[in-house]
C-alpha positions, 0 to 999 in steps of 0.5 A: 514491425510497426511501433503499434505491432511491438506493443500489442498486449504490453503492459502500461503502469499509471502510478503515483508516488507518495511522499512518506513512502521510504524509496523501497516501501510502497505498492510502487514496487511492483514495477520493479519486478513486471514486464511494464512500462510506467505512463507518465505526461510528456513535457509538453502535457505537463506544461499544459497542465500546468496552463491551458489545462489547469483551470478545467482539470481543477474543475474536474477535480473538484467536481468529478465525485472523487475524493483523491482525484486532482488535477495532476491524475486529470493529466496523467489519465489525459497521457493515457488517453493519448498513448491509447491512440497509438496502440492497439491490445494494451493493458493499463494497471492503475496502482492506485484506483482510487486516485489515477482512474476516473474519466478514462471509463468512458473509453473501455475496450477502445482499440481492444485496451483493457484496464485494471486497478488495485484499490487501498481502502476499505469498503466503509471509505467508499462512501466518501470517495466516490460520488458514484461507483460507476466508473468501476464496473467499466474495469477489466480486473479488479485488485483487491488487497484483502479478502474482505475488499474483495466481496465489496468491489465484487458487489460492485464491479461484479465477483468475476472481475475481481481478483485478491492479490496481497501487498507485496515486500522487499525481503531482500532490502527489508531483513533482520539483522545479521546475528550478533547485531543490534542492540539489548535495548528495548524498543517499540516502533510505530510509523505511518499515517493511514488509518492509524489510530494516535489516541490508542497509540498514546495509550499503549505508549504510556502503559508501557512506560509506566511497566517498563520506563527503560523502553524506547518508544519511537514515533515516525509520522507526519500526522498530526494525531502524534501530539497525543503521544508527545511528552510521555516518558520514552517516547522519540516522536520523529518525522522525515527520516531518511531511508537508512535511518528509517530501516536502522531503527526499524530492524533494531526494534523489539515489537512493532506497535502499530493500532489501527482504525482499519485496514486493508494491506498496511506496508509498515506491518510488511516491513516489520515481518520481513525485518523479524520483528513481532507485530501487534496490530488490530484485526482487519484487513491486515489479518490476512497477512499475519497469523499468531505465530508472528502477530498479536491481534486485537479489536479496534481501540483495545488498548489494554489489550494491545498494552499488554500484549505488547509488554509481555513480547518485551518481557518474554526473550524467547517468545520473541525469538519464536516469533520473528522467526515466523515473521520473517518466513511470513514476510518471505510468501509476500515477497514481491517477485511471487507477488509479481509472479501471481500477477502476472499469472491471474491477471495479465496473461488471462487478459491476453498480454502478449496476444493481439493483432497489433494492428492499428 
């Protein structure tokens, strides 16, 4: 059997990975649970990048009418392209369609390919990341990660095409501490730096502390917005932690406090639930992932409310109790090999992977 013949109606993965990401965190993860392969430039690709290839691909990049498109995802798509000319019948998933897919729809349904890509953010940043949609309407699939997502890339890429399949988690890496451990010590834990909101977090941080002085506050986050909560009572501002500090202080906490701008699918929250930690949140596109059974939610910028809500869950041992419970078995429907699973049913094998002649 040729090499063409072995590879029809394969899956191809084009991703990228972002350095605040913890090595188990992230949408990434869904390779780690699909028949796929992941393209990335050769080192010959990778040394025109960075020559012959750099001054044109930095044109693109700043020229192309796309936000987070750079130079580097110019190379990867110019992989792709390549790996296109030696099969026939492919499916290419790009994790994160706002950064990895701009030029290669010009090149829809060559040699029989097809393209899917999962988008990150809400409609309203649209506006600013693409000069024009139209490259989107050139998708084989669209993923969506919350509802409302969904009803916006349908009216742009048209609702056939669009598919909302939630953010996954690792429930066998994030889980609650065994019984007994831990400490008594009351902690609030925030992280992240997409479309969080800083002023309200500085807000809620001083509320509590004022209430409940004993209350531990830890901040993980590269973003400048954390200065707002620097110098308040309680509160530990940290930023490059390693993964086993990052999960140990995660699954000693008592409520995660995470306030938003928007949102769309945030990993933070998902690891909170699979560790068994009641969440406070805004509503958004995160909703669909909680309900009030593990989660308090709030309209954007209410810090009262969120103050509140989050004092009377470090107040109130048993509600807590309740709450993790149902936090964890959320967290257990996400659980990426079931995501892995809807995946490959909703979208992979209804684009044919596996079928095709293969011949080149």
């Amino acid at each position: 059997m040729s090499r063409i013949e072995q590879a029809s109606g394969r899956i191809f993965i084009v991703s990228h990975t972002f350095g605040h990401h913890m090595s188990r965190s992230g949408y990434r993860q869904l390779l780690r649970y699909i028949p796929a392969e992941e393209i990335a430039p050769g080192r010959l690709l990778h040394a025109m990048g960075e020559t012959a290839l750099r001054v044109p691909a930095k044109l693109v990049s700043w020229y192309g009418g796309s936000f987070e498109y750079s130079r580097h995802d110019f190379v990867k798509e110019c992989a792709v392209l390549l790996h296109m000319l030696r099969h026939r019948n492919c499916i290419y998933h790009f994790l994160q369609g706002e950064k990895s897919y701009k030029l290669l729809a010009h090149f829809h349904g060559f040699r029989g390919h097809r393209f899917v890509a999962t988008f990150h953010h809400p409609a309203s940043h649209f506006r600013w990341l693409f000069r024009s949609t139209g490259h989107l309407k050139r998708l084989d699939r669209v993923i969506a990660l919350s509802r409302a997502q969904a009803r916006f890339l349908g009216e742009i890429a048209g609702e056939e095409r669009v598919t909302f399949i939630p953010h996954g988690v690792d429930t066998d890496y994030f889980r609650p501490l065994d019984a007994g451990g831990g400490t008594d010590r009351l902690r609030c834990f925030f992280a992240g730096v997409h479309m969080r909101d800083f002023k309200t977090l500085a807000a809620i941080a001083r509320k509590v502390s004022a209430s409940l002085p004993e209350t531990d506050f830890v901040i993980i986050s590269h973003d400048r917005g954390v200065e707002h909560c620097r110098g308040i009572r309680g509160v530990r501002i940290l930023r490059g932690v390693s993964d086993a500090e990052y999960l140990d202080l995660l699954r000693n906490s008592t409520v995660a406090v995470i306030p938003l701008v928007e949102s769309v699918a945030v990993t933070t929250v998902l690891e909170a639930l699979a560790c068994g930690i009641p969440v406070v949140t805004n509503r958004g596109g995160i909703s669909d992932y909680l309900s009030d059974a593990c989660a308090l939610q709030y309209e954007a910028g209410d810090g009262e409310g969120m103050a509140a809500g989050t004092l009377e869950l470090l107040k109130d041992v048993s509600r807590r109790k309740r709450m993790a419970r149902a936090a964890r078995a959320r967290a257990e429907e996400l659980a990426w090999p079931r995501i892995a699973d809807e995946m490959m049913d909703d979208v992979y094998r209804k684009l044919g992977a596996g079928s095709g002649s293969g011949r080149g």
